[in-house]
N, C-alpha and C positions, 0 to 999 in steps of 0.2 A: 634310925630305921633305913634299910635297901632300897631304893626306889621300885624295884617287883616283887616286894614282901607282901605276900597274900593271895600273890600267882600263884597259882597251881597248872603243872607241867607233864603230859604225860607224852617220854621220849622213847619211841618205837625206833629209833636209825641204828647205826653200827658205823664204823670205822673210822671216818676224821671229819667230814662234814657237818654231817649232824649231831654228833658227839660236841664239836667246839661250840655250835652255836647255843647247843644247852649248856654245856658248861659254863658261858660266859653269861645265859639270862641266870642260873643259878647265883652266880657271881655277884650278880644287880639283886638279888635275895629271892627269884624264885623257887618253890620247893617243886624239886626234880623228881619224878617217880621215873626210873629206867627199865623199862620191860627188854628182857632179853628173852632169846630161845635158850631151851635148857643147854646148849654149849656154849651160850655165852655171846658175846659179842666178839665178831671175825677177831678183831685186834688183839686181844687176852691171850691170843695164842701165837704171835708173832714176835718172835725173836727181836733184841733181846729181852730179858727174863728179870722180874725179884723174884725170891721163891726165900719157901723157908724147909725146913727139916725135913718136912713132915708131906712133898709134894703140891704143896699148895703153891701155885705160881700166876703170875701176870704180865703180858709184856709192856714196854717202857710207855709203846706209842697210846695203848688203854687207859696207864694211869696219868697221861700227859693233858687225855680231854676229859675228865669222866668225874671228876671233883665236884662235892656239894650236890650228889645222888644219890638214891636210894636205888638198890636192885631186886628186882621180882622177876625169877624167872618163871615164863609162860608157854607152855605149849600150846601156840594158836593152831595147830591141827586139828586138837579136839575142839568140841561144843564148847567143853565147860571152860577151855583157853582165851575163846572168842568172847563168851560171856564175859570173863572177868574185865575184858579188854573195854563191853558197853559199859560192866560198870563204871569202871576209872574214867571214860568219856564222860558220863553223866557229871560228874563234879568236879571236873578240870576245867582251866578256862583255854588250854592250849594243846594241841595234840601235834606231835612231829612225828613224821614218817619217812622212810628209805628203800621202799620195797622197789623192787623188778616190777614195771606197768603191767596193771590186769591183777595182782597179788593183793592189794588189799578190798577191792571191788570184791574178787574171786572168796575172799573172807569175811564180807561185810564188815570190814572196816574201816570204808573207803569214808571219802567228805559225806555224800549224802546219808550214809547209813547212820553214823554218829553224829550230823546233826539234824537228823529228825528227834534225835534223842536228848540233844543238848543244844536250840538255835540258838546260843550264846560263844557255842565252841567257835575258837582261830586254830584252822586245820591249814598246818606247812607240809605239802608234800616237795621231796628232794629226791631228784632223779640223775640219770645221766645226760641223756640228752632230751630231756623233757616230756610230757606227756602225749604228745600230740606229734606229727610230725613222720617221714618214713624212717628214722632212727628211733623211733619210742620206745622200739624194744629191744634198744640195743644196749648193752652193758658199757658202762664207761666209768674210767678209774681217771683219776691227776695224770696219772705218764697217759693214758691214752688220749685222754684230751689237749697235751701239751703237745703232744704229735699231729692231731686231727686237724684241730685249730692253728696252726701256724706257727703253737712258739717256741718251739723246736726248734723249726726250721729255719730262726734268726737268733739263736741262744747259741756263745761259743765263740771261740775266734775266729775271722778269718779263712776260707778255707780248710776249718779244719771239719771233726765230725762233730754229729747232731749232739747233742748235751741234757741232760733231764737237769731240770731249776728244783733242787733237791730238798726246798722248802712248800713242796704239795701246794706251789701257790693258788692253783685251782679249786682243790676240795678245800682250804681255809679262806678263798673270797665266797667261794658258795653259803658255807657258814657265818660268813658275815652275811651275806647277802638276804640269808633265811633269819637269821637273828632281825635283819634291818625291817624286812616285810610282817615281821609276828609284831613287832613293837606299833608299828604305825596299823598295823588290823587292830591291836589293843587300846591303842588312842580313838580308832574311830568307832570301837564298839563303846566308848564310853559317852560318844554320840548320839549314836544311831540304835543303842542296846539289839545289834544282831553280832552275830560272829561273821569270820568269811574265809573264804579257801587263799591261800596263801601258795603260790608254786615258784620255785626254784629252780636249774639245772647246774651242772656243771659245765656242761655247751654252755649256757647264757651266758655264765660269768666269766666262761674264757672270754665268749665273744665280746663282753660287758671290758675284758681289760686290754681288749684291742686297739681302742677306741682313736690313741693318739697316733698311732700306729700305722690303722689303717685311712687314717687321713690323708697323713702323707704320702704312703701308699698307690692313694686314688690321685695326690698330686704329680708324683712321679711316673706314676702308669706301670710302675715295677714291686713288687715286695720287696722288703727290707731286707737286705744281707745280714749274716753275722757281723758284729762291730768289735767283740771282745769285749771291753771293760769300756767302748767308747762311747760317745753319744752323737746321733747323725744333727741336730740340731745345737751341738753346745760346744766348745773350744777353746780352750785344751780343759776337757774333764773327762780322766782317765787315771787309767794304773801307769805311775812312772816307776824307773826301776832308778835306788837311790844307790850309795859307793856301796850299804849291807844289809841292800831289800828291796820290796816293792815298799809306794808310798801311793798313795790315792790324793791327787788333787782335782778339786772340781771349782774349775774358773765360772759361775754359770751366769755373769754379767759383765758389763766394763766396768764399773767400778772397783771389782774383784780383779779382773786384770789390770788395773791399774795399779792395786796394792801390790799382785805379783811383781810387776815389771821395778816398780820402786825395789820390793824387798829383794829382788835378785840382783839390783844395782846394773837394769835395764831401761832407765826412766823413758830413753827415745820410744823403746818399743810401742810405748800408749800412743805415742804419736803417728805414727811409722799407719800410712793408711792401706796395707795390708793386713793388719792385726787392731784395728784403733778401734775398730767393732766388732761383735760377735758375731755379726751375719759375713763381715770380710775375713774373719779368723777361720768359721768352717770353708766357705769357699777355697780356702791355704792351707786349710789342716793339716795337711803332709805335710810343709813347709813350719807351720806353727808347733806342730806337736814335736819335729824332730829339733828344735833348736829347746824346746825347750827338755827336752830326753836328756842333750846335751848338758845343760846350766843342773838339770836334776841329778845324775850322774855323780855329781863333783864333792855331792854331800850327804851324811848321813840320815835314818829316816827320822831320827832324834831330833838332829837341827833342823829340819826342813816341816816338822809337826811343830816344832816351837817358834821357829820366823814365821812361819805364815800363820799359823795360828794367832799371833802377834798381829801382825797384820789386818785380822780378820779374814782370812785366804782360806775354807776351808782344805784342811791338810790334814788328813787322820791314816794310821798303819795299818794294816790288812791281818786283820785281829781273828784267831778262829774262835768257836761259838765257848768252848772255858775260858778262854781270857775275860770275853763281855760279859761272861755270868757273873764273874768275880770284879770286875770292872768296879770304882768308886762310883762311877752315875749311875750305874744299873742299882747296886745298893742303897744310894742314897733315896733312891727314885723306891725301892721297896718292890722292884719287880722281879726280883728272885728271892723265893722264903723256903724256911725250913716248915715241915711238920711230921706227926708223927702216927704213921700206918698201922694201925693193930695186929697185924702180921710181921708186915715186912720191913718194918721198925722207923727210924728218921731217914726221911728221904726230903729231896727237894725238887721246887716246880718253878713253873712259872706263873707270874700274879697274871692277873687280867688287865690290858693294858688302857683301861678303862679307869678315870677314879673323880670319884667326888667330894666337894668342899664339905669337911665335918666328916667324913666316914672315911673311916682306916681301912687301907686296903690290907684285906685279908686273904687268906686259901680257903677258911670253911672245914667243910668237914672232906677228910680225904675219900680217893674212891674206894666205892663198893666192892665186895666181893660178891663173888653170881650167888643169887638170890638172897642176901644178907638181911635183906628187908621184906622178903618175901609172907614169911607170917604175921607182924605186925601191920602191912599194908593191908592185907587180907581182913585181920581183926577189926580195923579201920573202915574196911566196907561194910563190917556188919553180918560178915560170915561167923558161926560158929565154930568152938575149936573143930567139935564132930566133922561139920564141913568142911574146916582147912584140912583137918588129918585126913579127909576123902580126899581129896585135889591131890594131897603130898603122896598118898598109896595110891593112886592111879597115874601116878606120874605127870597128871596136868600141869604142877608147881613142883618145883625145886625149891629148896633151903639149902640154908648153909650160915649157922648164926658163928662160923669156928672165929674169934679171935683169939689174939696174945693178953694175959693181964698186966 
């Protein structure tokens, strides 16, 4: 058994936030119900594309978070949208939300609406820049807040221009971070038997991944420049460029530099009390990194990954994201799987990088198509077919049962 087998999850978000953090409580064995607007969730439509024959399409970045859910789409404009919304509230232990501030108050689906209805509900709302605040109502996406927040403005080489960190590090610590607040509200409702409001931003969690940052920062009196591939506290841990490539070494103690200086047939250097410490190696960094550019230079990234890796000198090649899929550790480790889409045939993901002693880490069931679950979720409430066919002819609900056999 999943350790959140028996949760019940109703996820109201869209794009990469909210998306990840349910996918991954789904993951731990929550069952997911995904409410969408009848167009779906923003990402299904973002390039690039599976599709098959017949116009039925999804894009990459949708089916990358959206696994181990069920899809109901809902017209929350109407009455009868909203309803359906209190009921699923009613017998869910978790509600997540992503609307624009003022959008689900303005709907009565806000925290107090749904729980007067269920005081046991943990209600996560995920915002831009939080709820409160003279930005509350301002929209924010990963690149805007990479730019707002500062980390832009030290991402990149040198002198060179601003850069976007092309892994949405923002909208995937927020979904950690909403993942992290839903689990510990569910620990202390098995306390306290109340539910509680759970709030996130994307501002928080930039400013949440600040932290070491703007430490030094407040010691220097200056913000941090672009470094490139370097690190302003550590020496020599950086990109070297080897006789047929980049190689990435990361010295990040003396011990480590001492195995270097040994395996490059440097031994004085450990000694040599410009380099014998780590805090005397950055203070020299220009001095320490170009001699050793030098020594790196002379050899291949082949030999230079297997002496220091020998060594124990971490020393690994600048791998792009197919090589590491296919990688033996990634495989052995079971965090890239095959499975198979009712449409869109065998495809592959990524496992959840989460795993526990006694349970196989699996995919589950792949994503949804918009409203694939729509009329069996319905039936589950307790609606009549006569009632779901009124909802589906009035356009309230969308279906869509089409798969491949």
């Amino acid at each position: 058994m999943k350790p959140l087998t028996g949760i019940k999850i109703l996820d109201m978000t869209k794009v990469l936030a909210g998306p990840i953090c349910t996918q991954y409580l789904g993951d731990m064995g929550a069952e997911i119900i995904k409410l969408e607007s009848p167009k779906g969730d923003d990402t299904r439509h973002w390039p690039p594309f599976h599709a098959d024959d017949d116009g039925q399409r999804d894009g990459t970045v949708f089916l990358s978070v959206n696994r181990n859910k069920r899809s109901i789409a809902v017209d929350l404009k109407t009455e009868a949208g909203r309803d359906i919304v209190r009921k699923l509230a009613a017998e869910v232990d978790v509600v997540v939300e992503s609307n624009s501030s003022g959008v689900a108050e303005r709907l009565g689906i806000d925290y107090a609406s749904l729980n007067a209805i269920n005081p046991r509900l943990v209600y996560c709302s995920i915002s831009g820049f939080g709820r409160t605040g003279p930005l509350a109502n301002t929209k924010g996406y990963d690149l805007v807040l990479q730019a707002f927040t500062g980390v832009m403005a030290m991402t990149g080489e040198p002198g060179g221009k601003h850069i976007r960190v092309p892994l949405s590090p923002i909208d995937q610590a927020t979904g950690l971070n909403a993942q992290a607040g839903i689990l510990a509200a569910l620990f202390n409702r098995e306390r306290s038997g109340q539910g509680a409001y759970v709030e996130v931003s994307l501002f928080e969690s930039a400013i949440g991944l600040l932290g070491f940052n703007l430490q030094r920062s407040w010691k220097h009196g200056r913000a941090p420049e672009k470094s490139g591939t370097g690190h302003e506290s550590l020496c020599p841990y950086q990109v070297f460029k080897a006789s047929d490539g980049d190689v990435l070494i990361g010295v990040a103690n003396d011990r480590l530099w001492q195995g270097f200086c040994k395996a490059v047939g440097r031994a004085e250097l450990a000694e040599d009390q410009r380099f014998a410490t780590n805090a005397a190696r950055v203070q020299n960094s220009a001095e320490t990194n170009a001699f050793v550019a030098e020594i790196v230079a002379k050899r291949s990234i082949a030999d230079w990954v297997e002496l220091l890796t020998e060594m124990g000198v971490p020393c690994v090649p600048i791998n792009d994201v197919l090589e590491i899929a296919d990688h033996p550790q990634t495989l052995a480790r079971g965090m890239v799987q095959s499975y198979d889409h009712p449409v869109y045939g065998q495809m592959r993901a990524v496992a959840n990088p989460v795993s526990f002693g006694g349970i196989e880490r699996d995919l589950g069931t792949p994503p949804p198509l918009l409203g694939q679950h729509s009329l069996d979720i319905l039936a589950e409430l307790g609606l009549s077919a006569d009632q779901i066919d009124r909802l589906v002819a009035d356009g309230v609900v969308t279906a869509s049962n089409k798969s491949k056999e």
